[in-house]
N, C-alpha and C positions, 0 to 999 in steps of 0.2 A: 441602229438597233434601239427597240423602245427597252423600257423598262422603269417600275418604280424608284429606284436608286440616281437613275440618269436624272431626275429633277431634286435629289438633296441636294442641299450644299457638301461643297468636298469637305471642309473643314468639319460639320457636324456631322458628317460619315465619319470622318476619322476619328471624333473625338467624343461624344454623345454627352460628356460630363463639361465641355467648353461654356465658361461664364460662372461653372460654380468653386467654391472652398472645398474644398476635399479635409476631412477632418479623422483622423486617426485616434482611434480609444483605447482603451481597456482597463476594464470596468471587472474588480473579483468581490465576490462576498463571500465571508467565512465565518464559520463557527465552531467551538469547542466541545466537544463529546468525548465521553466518554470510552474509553476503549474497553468493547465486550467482550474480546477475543483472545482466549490465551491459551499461547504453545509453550510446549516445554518438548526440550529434546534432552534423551538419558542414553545415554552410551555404553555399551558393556563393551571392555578392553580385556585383553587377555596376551601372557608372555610365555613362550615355551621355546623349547630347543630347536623346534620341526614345527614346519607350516600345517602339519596336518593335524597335531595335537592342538593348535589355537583354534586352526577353524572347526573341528570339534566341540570344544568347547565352545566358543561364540555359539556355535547354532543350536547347543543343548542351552546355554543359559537364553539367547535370544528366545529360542520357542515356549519356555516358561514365563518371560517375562511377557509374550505376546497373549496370552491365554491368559494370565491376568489383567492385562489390560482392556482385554474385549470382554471383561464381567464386568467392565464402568458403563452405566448406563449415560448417553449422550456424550459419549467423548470418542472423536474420530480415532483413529488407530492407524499409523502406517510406518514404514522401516527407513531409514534412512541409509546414508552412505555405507559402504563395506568397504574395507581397505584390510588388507595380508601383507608386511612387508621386511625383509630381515634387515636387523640390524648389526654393526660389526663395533662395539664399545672400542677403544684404542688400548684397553687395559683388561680384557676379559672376553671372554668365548662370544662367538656371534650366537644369536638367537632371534626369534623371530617376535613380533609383536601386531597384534590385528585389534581390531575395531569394528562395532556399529551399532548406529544408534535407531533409536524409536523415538517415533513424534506424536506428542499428543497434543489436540486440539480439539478445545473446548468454549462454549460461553458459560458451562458451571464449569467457575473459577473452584468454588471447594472440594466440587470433586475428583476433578483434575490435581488439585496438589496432596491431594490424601494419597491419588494413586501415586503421584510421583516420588510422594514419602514414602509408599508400601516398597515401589521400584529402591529406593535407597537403600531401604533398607537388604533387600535383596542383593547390594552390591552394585546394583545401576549408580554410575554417576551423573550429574545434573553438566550436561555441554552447554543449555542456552535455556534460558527462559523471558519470553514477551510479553507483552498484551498491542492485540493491536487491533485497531477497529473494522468488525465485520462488515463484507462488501455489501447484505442485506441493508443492515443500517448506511452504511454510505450513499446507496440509492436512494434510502426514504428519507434521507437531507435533501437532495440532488434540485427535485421541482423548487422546492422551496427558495434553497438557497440560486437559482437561476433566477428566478423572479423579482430576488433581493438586488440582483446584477445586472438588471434589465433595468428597475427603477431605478437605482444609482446611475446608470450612463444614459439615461433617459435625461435626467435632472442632469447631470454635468456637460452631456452635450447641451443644451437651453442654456443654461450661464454661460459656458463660454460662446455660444454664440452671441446673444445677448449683449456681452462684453464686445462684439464686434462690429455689433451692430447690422447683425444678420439675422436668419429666420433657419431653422434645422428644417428642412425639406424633408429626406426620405433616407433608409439605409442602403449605401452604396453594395457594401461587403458585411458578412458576419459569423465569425465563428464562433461558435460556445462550446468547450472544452464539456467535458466529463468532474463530476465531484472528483476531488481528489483529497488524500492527507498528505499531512506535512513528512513524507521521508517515513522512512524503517524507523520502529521507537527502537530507542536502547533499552538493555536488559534491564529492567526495574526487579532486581532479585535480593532475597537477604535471607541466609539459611545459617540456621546454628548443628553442630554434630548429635547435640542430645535433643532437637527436637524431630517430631514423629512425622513432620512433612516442612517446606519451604515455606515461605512468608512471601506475600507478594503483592505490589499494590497498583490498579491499574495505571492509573495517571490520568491523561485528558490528550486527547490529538486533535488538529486545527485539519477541519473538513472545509475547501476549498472550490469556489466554482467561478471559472475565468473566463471574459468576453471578450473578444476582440472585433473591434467593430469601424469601418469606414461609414463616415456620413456625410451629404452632403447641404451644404449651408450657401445661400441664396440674400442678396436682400429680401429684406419684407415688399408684399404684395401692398400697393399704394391705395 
């Protein structure tokens, strides 16, 4: 049987990278931003005898505190958890106790904490507040910092080949990751009882973009 395959060598059939270094990278660049992004979640709890008197309530104070909240101009709005569940003290009548909260998310930070102050005062309490950086902005790091990633393992494959006294031919393999941040920030919160909204400050989060790259390395052409 003819065919083009039947005249390669078996070895560089099987092997197509045989005679080169195989070099293994990865190559990230990162930068610090700003976090534009801030959620706060307030929860209204409620305790009574009977399951049907809490969730009563929960959903008369939830529905007023939702109807405030959607009169904030640019601040997303949506409900969080609901939980109804009784509890039995070891020393006093059982009763019941429910919860749920509302989340707000915003990039005006001051308007969001004015709401969250209006919500307090109303009796909302504050469960979490973040800042953390918008996927918008993460993206428009994204080219930038790949480019940063490419010229670093660009330059650090050439030294160490260089160092071997080889020549960087071509990319075997490569993946490049997506921009990423460093982790969930911690709550950066600090509220006193007599003021009229929360205090809050963003911080900075480490915007990440990661290479992973096979290359292959050759002597130099004589």
């Amino acid at each position: 049987m003819g065919g083009s395959l039947a005249s390669a060598p078996p070895a560089l059939a099987q092997n197509p990278d045989q005679g080169f270094t195989v070099l293994h990278l990865s190559q990230s660049a990162e930068r610090k931003i700003v976090r534009d992004l801030l959620r706060v979640e307030l929860r209204v709890e409620e305790t009574a005898p009977d399951p049907r008197t809490v969730q009563s309530a929960i959903n008369r104070r939830m529905a007023a505190a939702l109807d405030r909240a959607k009169q904030a101009q640019g601040v997303r709005v949506e409900t969080g958890s609901y939980s109804v569940g009784e509890e039995r003290p070891p020393n006093g009548p059982a009763r019941w106790r429910g919860s749920q909260s509302v989340i707000l998310t915003s990039k005006d930070a001051d308007t969001t904490l004015k709401l969250a102050g209006t919500l307090q005062s109303e009796g909302l309490s504050i469960a979490a507040l973040t800042y953390e950086v918008s996927p918008d902005t993460v993206r428009a790091a994204q080219d930038d910092l790949t480019a940063e990633a490419f010229a670093a393992l660009d330059g650090r494959a050439a030294s160490i080949a260089a160092n071997m006294h080889l020549a960087a031919l071509r990319y075997r393999d490569l993946r490049v990751g997506n921009a990423e941040t460093d982790g969930r920030p911690v709550p950066r919160f600090a509220a006193m009882a007599a003021a009229p909204a929360p205090v809050a400050e963003p911080g900075e989060a480490v915007v990440r973009v990661t290479i992973d790259a096979e290359l292959l390395l050759a002597s130099p052409r004589p």
